[in-house]
C-alpha positions in Angstrom: 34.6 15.2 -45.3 31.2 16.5 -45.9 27.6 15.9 -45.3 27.1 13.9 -48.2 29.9 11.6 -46.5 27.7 11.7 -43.0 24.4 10.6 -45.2 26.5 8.2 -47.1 27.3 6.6 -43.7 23.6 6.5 -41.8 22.1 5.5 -45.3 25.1 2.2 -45.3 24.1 1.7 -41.4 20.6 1.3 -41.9 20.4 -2.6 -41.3 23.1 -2.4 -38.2 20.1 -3.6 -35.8 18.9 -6.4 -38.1 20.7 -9.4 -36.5 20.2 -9.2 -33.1 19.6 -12.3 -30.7 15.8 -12.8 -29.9 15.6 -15.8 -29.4 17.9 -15.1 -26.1 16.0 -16.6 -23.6 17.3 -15.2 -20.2 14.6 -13.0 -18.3 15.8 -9.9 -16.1 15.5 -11.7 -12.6 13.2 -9.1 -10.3 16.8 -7.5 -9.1 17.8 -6.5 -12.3 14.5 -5.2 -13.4 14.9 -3.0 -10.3 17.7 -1.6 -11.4 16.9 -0.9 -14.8 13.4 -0.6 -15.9 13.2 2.9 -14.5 15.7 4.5 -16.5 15.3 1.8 -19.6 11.6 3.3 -20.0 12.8 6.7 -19.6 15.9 5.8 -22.4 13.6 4.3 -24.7 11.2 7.1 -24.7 13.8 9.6 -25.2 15.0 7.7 -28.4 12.0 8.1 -30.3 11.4 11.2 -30.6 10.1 12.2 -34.3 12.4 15.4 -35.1 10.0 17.6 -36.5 11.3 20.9 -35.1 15.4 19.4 -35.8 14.2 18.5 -39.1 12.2 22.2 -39.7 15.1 23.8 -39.0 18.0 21.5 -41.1 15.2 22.1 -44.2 15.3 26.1 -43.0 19.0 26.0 -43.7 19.1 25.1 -46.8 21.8 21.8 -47.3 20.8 19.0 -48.9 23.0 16.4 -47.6 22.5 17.8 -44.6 19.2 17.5 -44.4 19.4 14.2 -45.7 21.9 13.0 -43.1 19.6 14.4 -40.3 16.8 12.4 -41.8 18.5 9.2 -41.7 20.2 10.3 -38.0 16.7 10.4 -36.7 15.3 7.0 -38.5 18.4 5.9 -36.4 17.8 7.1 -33.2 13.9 5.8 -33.9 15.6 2.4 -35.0 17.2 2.2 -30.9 13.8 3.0 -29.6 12.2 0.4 -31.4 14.2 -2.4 -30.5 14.6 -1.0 -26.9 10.7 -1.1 -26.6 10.5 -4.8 -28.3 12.8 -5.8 -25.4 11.4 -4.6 -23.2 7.7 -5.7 -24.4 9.5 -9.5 -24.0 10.8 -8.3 -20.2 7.4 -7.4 -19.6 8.7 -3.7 -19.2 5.5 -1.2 -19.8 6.5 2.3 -22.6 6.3 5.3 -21.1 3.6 8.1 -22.7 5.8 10.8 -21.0 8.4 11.8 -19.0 9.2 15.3 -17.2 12.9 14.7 -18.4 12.0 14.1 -21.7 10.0 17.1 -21.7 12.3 19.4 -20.7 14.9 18.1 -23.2 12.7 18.6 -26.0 11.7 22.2 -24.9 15.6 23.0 -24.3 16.0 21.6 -28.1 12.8 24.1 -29.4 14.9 27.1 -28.4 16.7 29.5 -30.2 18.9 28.1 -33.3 19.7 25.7 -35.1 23.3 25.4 -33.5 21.4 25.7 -29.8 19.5 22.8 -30.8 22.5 20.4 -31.7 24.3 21.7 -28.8 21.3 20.5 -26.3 21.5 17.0 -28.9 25.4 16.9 -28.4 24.9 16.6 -24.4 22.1 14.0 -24.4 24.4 12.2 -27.0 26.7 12.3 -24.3 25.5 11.1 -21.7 23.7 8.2 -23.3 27.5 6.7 -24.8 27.9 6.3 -21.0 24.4 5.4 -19.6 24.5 2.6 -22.2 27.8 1.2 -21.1 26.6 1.4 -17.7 23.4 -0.7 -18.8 25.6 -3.2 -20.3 27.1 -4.1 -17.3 24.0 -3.8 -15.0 22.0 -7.4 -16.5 23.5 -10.7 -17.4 21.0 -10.7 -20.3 22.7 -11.5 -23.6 20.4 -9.6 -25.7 20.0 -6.8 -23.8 24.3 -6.2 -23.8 24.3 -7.0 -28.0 21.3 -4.2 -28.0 24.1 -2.0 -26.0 26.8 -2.5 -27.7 25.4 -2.0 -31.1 23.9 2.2 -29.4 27.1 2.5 -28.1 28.9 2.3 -31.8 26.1 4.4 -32.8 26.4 6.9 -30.3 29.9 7.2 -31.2 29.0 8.0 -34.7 25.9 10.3 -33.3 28.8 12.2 -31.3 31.4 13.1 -34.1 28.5 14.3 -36.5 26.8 16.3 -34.3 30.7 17.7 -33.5 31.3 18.0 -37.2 28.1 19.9 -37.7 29.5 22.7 -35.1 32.6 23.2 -36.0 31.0 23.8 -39.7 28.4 26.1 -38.0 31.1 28.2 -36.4 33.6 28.6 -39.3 34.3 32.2 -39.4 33.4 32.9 -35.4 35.9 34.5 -33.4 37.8 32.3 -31.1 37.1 34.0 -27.9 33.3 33.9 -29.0 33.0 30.2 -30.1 35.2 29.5 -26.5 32.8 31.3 -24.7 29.4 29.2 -26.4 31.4 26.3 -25.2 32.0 27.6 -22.0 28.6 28.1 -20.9 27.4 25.3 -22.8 29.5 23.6 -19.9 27.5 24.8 -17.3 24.9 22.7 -19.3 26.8 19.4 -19.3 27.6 20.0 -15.5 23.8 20.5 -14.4 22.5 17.2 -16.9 25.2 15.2 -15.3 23.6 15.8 -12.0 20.5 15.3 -13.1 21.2 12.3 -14.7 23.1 10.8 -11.8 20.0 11.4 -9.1 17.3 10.3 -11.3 18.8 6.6 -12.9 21.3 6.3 -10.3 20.1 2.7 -9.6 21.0 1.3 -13.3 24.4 3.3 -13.0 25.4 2.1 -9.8 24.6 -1.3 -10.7 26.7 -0.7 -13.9 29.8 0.0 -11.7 29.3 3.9 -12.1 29.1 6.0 -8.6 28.5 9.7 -8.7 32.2 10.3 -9.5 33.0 7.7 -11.8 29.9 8.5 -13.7 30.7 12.3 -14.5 34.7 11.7 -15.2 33.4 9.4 -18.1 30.8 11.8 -19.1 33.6 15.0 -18.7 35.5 12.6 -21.1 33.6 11.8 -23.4 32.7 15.9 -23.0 35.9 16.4 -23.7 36.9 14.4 -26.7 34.0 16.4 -28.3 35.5 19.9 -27.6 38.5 18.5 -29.2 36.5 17.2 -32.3 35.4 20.6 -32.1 38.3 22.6 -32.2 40.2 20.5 -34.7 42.6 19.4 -32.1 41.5 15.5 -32.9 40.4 14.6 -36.4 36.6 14.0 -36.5 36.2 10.5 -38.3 33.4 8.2 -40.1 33.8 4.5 -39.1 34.8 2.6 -42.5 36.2 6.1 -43.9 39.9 7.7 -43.5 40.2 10.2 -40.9 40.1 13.6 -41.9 43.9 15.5 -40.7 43.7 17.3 -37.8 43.3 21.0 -38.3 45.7 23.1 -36.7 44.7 25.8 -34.5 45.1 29.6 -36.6 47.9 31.6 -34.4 45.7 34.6 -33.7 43.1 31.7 -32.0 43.6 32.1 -27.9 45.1 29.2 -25.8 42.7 27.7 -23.0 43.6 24.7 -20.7 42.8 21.5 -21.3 38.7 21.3 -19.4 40.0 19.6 -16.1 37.7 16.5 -15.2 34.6 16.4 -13.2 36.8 14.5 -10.3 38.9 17.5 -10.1 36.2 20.3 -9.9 33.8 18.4 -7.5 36.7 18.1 -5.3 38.7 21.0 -5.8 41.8 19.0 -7.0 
């Protein structure tokens, strides 16, 4: 697998939000726009983001298909903002200029290196594969659940990329090193989770996810990416053969398996 595959893929995915149900006619009743339009507008906003400093620094190291592929991941991720905003224009759901979350995000993502910046871009991929399937479930509205489901494949995709990209960026680090990146890149996940939680915990409550619930999927989904990471799970392209699993190199240290949220908020 290479990034010519991963360009190959967005480029074939390009019309996967062309058949989408507007003429659904169900409105959000006032209940459900309660729940939701806070963190949809947030959501939405943080989706279209333009990529220029990603996209400076993918030209700065110098891959082609790479670069390529991280055009086409951000007409993507521009694609989910635009028909989150044309729903919720028809919801009557004002766009947001700005956000403080956002903000910080995007500053976090201007730091340091190129690695630093996907790493900040792996955790909000993250925890959108689970806000979305907590949105799902939060409306009865048809359109707004095919509009879900379709970001949730995506974010899928968005996960293992951004996964395969690491693992190529730390080819030749020492073990201990790269463990300890991931280690305190933890600490990140941990603090976003919370975050997260406090400030849209009306649209994940309504979509079945209290505190708990909420961070043991996110420490899952967490932790399916340190394995795509390490090579313990094969990182795969939907439509394309798995890659095999790499093996671990003796001389790599051994760590336990990242316990879930569940067990360190309650000491289990």
């Amino acid at each position: 697998m290479t990034f010519h595959d991963w360009a190959a893929y967005f480029r074939q995915n390009q019309s996967h939000l062309d058949q989408l149900s507007w003429d659904d006619t169900y409105r959000l009743t006032d209940r459900e726009k309660r729940q939701v339009r806070h963190s949809l507008q947030h959501f939405q906003k943080g989706e279209s983001s333009e990529g220029k400093h990603l996209y400076q620094r993918v030209k700065d190291f110098g891959d082609a298909d790479y670069t390529a592929a991280i055009r086409l991941f951000i007409k993507e991720e521009q694609d989910h903002a635009r028909v989150l905003g044309d729903y919720m224009e028809g919801q009557k759901i004002p766009r947001l200029r700005t956000h403080w979350l956002d903000e910080i995000f995007r500053g976090l993502r201007q730091w340091a290196t190129l690695e630093h910046t996907i790493r900040v871009l792996l955790t909000a991929e993250i925890i959108a594969a689970v806000y979305y399937k907590a949105l799902y479930q939060a409306t009865f509205s048809g359109l707004l659940q095919q509009i879900c489901r379709r970001i949730i494949q995506d974010e899928e995709m968005h996960i293992n990329f951004q996964c395969f990209t690491l693992r190529h960026l730390e080819q030749g680090r020492a073990g201990l090193i790269s463990w300890l990146i991931r280690l305190a890149y933890r600490g990140l996940m941990i603090g976003t989770t919370l975050v997260v939680w406090l400030t849209y915990h009306r649209t994940l409550r309504a979509g079945g996810f209290g505190l708990l619930a909420f961070a043991d999927a996110v420490w899952d989904e967490f932790d399916r990416a340190q394995r795509l990471m390490t090579g313990a799970e094969p990182i795969t392209i939907r439509g394309k053969k798995p890659e095999a699993a790499v093996r671990p190199a003796a001389s790599t240290p051994c760590y336990a398996t990242i316990p879930t949220f569940r067990a360190l908020w309650t000491g289990e």
